[in-house]
C-alpha positions in Angstrom: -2.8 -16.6 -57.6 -6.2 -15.1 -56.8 -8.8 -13.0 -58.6 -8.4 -9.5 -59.5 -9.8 -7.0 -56.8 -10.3 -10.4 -54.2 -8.5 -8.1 -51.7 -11.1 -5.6 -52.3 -13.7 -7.6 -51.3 -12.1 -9.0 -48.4 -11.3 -5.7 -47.1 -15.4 -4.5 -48.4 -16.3 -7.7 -46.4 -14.2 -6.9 -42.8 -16.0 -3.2 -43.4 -19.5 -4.4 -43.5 -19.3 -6.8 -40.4 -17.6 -4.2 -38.7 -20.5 -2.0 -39.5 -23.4 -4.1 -38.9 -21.8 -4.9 -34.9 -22.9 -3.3 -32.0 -20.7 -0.4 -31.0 -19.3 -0.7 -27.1 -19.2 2.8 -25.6 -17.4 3.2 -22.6 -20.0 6.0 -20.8 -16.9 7.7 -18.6 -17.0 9.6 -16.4 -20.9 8.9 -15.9 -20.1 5.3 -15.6 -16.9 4.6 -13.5 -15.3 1.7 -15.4 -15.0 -1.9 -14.3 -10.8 -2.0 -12.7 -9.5 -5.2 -11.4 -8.5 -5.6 -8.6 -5.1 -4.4 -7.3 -4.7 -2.2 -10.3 -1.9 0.8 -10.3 -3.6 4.2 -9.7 -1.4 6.6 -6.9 0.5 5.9 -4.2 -0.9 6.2 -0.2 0.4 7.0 2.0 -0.1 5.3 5.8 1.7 7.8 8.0 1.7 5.9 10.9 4.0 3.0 9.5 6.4 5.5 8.1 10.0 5.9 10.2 10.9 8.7 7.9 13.9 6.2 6.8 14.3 7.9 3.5 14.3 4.2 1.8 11.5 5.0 -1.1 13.5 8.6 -2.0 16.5 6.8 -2.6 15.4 4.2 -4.2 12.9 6.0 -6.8 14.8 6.0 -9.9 13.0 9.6 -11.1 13.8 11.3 -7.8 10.0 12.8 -7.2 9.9 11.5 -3.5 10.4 14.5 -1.5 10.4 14.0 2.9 11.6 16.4 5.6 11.4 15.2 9.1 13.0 16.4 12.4 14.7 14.6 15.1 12.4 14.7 18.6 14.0 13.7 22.0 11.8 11.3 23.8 12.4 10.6 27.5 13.3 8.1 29.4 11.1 4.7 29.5 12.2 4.1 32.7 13.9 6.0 35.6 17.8 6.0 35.4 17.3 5.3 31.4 18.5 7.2 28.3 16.6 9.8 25.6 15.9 8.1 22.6 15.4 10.3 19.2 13.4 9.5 16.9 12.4 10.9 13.5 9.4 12.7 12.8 7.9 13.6 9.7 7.3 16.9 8.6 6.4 16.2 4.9 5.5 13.3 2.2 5.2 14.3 -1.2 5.4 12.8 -4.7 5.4 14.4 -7.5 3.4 12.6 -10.1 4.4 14.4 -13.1 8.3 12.8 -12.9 6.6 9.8 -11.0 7.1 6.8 -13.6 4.8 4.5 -12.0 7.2 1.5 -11.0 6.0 0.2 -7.6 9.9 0.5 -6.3 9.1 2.5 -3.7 6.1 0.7 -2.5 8.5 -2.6 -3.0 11.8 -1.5 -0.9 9.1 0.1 2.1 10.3 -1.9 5.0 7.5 -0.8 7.0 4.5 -1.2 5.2 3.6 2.6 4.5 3.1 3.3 0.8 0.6 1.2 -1.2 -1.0 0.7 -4.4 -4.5 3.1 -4.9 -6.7 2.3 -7.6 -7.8 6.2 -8.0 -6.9 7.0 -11.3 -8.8 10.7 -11.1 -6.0 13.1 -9.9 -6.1 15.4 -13.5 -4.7 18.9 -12.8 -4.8 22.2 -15.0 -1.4 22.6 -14.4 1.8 20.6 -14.2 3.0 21.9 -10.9 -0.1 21.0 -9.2 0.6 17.0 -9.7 3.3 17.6 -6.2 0.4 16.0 -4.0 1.4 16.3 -0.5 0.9 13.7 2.5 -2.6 14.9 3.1 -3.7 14.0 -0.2 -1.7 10.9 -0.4 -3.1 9.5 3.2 -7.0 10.9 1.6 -5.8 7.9 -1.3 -4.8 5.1 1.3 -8.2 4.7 2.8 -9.1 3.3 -0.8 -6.6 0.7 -1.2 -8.6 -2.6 -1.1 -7.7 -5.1 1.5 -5.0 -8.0 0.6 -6.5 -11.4 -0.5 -6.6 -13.7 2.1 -4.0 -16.0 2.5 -4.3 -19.7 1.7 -5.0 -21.8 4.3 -3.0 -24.7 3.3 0.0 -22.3 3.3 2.7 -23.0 6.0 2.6 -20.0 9.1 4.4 -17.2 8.7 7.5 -17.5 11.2 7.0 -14.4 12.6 3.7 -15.2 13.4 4.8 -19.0 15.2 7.5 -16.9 17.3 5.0 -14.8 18.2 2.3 -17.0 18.9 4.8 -19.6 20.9 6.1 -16.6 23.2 2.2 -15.5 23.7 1.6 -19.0 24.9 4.6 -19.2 27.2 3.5 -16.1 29.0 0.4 -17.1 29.5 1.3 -20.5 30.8 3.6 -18.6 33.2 0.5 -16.2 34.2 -1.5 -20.1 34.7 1.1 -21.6 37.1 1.6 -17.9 38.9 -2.3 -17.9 39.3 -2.6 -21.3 40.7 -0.2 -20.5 42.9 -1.4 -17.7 44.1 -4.7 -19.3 44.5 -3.3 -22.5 46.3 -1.3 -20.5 49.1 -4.3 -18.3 49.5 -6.9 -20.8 49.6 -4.5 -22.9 52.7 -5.1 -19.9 55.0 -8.8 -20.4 54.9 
């Protein structure tokens, strides 16, 4: 058992050291802080990559994704060919107020058009004005910071080999059609 009133001067003792210690002030919003890297802020939006497939608003367990789009009739590629449609978007919003922060949406995005922003300073006076629309959110995807690089001992992508092996095909076929070319024009001479 200890002494009478030791607790007192333990807790006396944890005040004093406490006291005498530097305070750290955090000089917001004069100072931005110090974020890693990759941290969550908002959501961007890269309109280009988006194919309006409605993936993310199905998939957002709050329901605050809301998109319109319309269909648009292209013409043919080529003469004799059929119209494709395609879906165009007519709006992108997210409603951060219901928005819960999860990343699903930027997860299930087969295309590579919503991403991680570190901007953390979106603060409205009122509620209803935390529906930012796709101009806002594409304003938010020109400061997502680029991906780390990838390791260089890591294997090559497959996509990436297919692509690169047709690439070389072609232009080993583009070679031998050149050479050809050359020698039948160069026995005319």
């Amino acid at each position: 058992m200890g002494l009478p009133g030791s607790g007192l001067a333990k807790g006396l003792a944890v005040t004093l050291r406490t006291m005498t210690r530097r305070s750290v002030t955090a000089h917001y919003p004069d100072v931005q802080p110090e974020l890693p890297a990759r941290s969550r802020g908002v959501i961007g939006l890269f309109e280009e990559n988006c194919t309006v497939c409605m993936l993310c608003a199905r998939e957002c367990p709050d329901w605050c994704i809301y998109i319109d789009s319309h269909k648009e009739t292209l013409p043919a590629a080529a003469p004799g060919g059929r119209e494709r449609s395609r879906n165009v978007l007519d709006r992108f919003a997210i409603d951060f107020s219901l928005c819960m922060y999860c990343g699903i949406c930027i997860e299930v995005c087969p295309f590579d058009a919503l991403f991680w922003s570190p901007e953390f300073e979106y603060a409205e006076t009122d509620i209803r004005d935390l529906t930012h629309e796709r101009d806002k959110l594409r304003e938010w995807m020109w400061t997502v910071p680029e991906p780390p690089p990838l390791d260089e001992a890591a294997e090559e992508p497959k996509e990436i080999a297919a692509a690169r092996k047709a690439a070389d095909k072609l232009a080993a076929a583009r070679a031998a059609a050149d050479e050809s070319a050359s020698g039948e024009g160069g026995g005319d001479a």
